[in-house]
N, C-alpha and C positions, 0 to 999 in steps of 0.2 A: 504493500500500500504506500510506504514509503515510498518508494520510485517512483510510482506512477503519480503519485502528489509533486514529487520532487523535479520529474521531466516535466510534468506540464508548467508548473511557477518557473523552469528556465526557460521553458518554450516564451511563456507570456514576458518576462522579462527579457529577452530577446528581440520579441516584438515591439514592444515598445520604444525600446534601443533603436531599432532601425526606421520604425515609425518617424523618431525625434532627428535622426540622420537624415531620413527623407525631408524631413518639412524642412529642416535646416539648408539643404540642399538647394532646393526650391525658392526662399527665400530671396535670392537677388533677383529673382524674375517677377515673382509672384507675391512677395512679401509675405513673410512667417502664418502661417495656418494657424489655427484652434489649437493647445493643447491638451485640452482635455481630453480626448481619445485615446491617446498614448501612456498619459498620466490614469488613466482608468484602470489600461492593463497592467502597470506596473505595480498600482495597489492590489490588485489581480494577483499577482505573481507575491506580492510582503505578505498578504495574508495567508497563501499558503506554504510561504517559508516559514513564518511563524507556527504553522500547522505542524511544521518537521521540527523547530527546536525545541517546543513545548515538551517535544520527548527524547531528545538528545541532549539537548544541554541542561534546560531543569528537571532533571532525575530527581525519583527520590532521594534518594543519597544525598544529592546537593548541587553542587554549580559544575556542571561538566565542561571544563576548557578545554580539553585536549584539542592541538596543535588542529585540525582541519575543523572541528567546531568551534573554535575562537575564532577561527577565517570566518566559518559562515555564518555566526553570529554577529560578527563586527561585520562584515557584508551588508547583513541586511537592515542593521541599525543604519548604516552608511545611506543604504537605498531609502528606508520609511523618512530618513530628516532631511534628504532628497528629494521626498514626490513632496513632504510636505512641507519647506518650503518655496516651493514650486507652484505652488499654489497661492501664495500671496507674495512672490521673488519673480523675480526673469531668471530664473538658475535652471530652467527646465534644460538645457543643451546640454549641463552636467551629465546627465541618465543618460547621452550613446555612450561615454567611457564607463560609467557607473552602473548601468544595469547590465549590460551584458558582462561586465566584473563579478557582479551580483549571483548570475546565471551558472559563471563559472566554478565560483566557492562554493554553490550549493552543491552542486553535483561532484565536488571534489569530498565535498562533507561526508556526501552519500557513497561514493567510493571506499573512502579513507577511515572508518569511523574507528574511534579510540576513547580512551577512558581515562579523564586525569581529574579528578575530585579535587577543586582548589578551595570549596568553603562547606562543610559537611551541612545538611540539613540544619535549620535555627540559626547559623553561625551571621544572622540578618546585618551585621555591624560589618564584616568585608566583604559580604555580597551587597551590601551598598557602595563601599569602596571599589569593587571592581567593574561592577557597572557603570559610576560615575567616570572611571578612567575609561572606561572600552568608549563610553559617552563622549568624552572628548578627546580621544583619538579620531572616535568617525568625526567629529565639528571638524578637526583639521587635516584629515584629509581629504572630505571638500573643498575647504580651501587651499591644500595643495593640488586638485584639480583645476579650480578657480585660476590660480597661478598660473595655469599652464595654456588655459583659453584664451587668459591673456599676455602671455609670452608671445603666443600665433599673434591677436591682435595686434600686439604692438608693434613687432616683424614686419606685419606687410603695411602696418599707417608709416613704416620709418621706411619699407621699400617703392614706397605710394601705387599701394596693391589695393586700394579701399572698398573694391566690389566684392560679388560673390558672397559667402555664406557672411561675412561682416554685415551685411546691410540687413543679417536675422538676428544680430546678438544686441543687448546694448551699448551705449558707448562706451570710451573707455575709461570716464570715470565714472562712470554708474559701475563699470566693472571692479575699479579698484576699492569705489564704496563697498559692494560686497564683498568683495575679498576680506577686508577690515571688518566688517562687521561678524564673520565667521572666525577668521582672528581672534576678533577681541571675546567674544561666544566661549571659544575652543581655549581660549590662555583661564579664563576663569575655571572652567572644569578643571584643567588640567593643575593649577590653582590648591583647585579643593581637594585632589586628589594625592597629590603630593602632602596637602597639611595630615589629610586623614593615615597616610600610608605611616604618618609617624605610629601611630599608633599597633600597628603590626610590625614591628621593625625586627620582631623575632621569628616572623613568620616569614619574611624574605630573606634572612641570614640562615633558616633553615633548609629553604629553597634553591639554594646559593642563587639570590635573585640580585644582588649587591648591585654587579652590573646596571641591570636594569633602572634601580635605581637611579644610580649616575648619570647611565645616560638622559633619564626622562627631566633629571635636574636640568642639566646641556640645551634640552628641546627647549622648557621653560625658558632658559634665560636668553636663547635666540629668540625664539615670542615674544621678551620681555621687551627687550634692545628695540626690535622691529616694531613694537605701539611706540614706542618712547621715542624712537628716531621719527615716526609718524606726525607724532601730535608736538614733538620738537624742533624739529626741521623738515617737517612734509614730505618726506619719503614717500617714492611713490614709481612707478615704473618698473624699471630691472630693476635697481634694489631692492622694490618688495616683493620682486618674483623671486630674485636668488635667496633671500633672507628666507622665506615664506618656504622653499625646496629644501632648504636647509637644514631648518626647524623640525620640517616634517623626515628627512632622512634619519636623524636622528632620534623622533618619536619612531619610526619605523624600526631599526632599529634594537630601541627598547623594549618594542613589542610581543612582535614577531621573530627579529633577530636570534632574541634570547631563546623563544619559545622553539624553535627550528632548530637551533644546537642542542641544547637538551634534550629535546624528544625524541628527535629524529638524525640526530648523529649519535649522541651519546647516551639515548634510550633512558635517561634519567625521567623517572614518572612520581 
């Protein structure tokens, strides 16, 4: 039942993806289409990924991370803060990199499945912690997506390329607005999560999660520099694209990185 839930939500997330390529595409001719359609199948496809983690990742036992359900869990947190705000943002061009990303962790989830218990049932105090952090990983890499729409953008206003799929996205500083505003989103989380991680500090030295730490410190304070050079000296362009890829290679990572040598080179569970 699992597969057959899980092929159809990357089917529909797929579609939508190409759907949002299509109209994008179209766009210099015809001027950006309806979203809605696209944005329909998409929640199409979250809610029945949700159908799959309800039993993979909230086990009874407790919080199931393991290495390819952390993926597609943070996948589709990624995708749900995606379709919605997309619904009240122009962010909707996000979803052709984002949902067929989405499409692909799920079914890697469904391939790969494992078992790694990181907050036992009741333990509600780092299963709040760890959601808030997965929470503002996906805030930021959105906007290290964001970054990268507007790397292209910027590329071809500086190679005076201005038609074509441009004339379907906003300009470019509605663009950098959002950027910064997912920023500024994603440094709070990220924020909160760091203060609360104090609090488990024995539970990541057990982990040997040390690293980890460190690095997500590193991310922070690239995030930190990049509002501060913002609202300091208005940073704005490549700097806040390089800064913004930076940040997020880092949170990267801290993430996953870590998650990917331990589990999967060195089989530590």
């Amino acid at each position: 039942m699992n597969a057959l839930i899980g092929g159809l939500a990357a089917l529909l997330y797929l579609l939508a993806g190409g759907w949002l390529a299509s109209r994008l595409a179209q766009a210099g001719s015809h001027g950006p289409g309806a979203k809605g359609g696209p944005l329909a199948l998409g929640w199409g496809a979250a809610i029945l990924h949700a159908m799959i983690l309800a039993q993979t990742v909230f086990s009874t036992a407790g919080l199931n991370l393991a290495f390819f359900n952390a993926l597609s869990f943070t996948g589709w947190l990624i995708g749900v803060l995606l379709l919605a705000a997309a619904m009240v943002r122009p962010v909707e061009n996000l979803g052709i990199i984002i949902l067929p990303f989405c499409a692909l962790i799920l079914i890697l989830g469904l391939l790969f499945p494992g078992e790694r218990i990181v907050a036992d049932s009741g333990q509600w105090p780092l299963e709040l912690h760890i959601l808030i952090a997965i929470l503002a990983y996906s805030l930021l890499t959105l906007a290290a997506v964001q970054a990268l729409l507007l790397a292209v953008q910027d590329y071809r206003l500086r190679h005076r390329q201005p038609g074509g799929f441009l004339r379907g996205i906003p300009p470019l500083t509605a663009m950098e607005a959002l950027l910064f505003q997912m920023i500024s989103a994603g440094f709070v989380l990220l924020t909160l999560t760091l203060i609360s991680g104090l609090f488990f500090l024995d539970n990541l030295f057990a982990q040997h999660l040390a690293h980890k730490a460190l690095l997500s410190f590193i991310a922070w304070g690239v995030f930190g520099v990049l509002l501060w050079g913002r609202w300091q000296f208005g940073w704005r362009g490549r700097t806040a694209i390089r800064w913004t890829l930076s940040g997020f290679t880092f949170l990267l990572l801290a993430y996953f990185g870590s998650k990917l040598v331990l589990e999967l080179v060195l089989r530590r569970y």
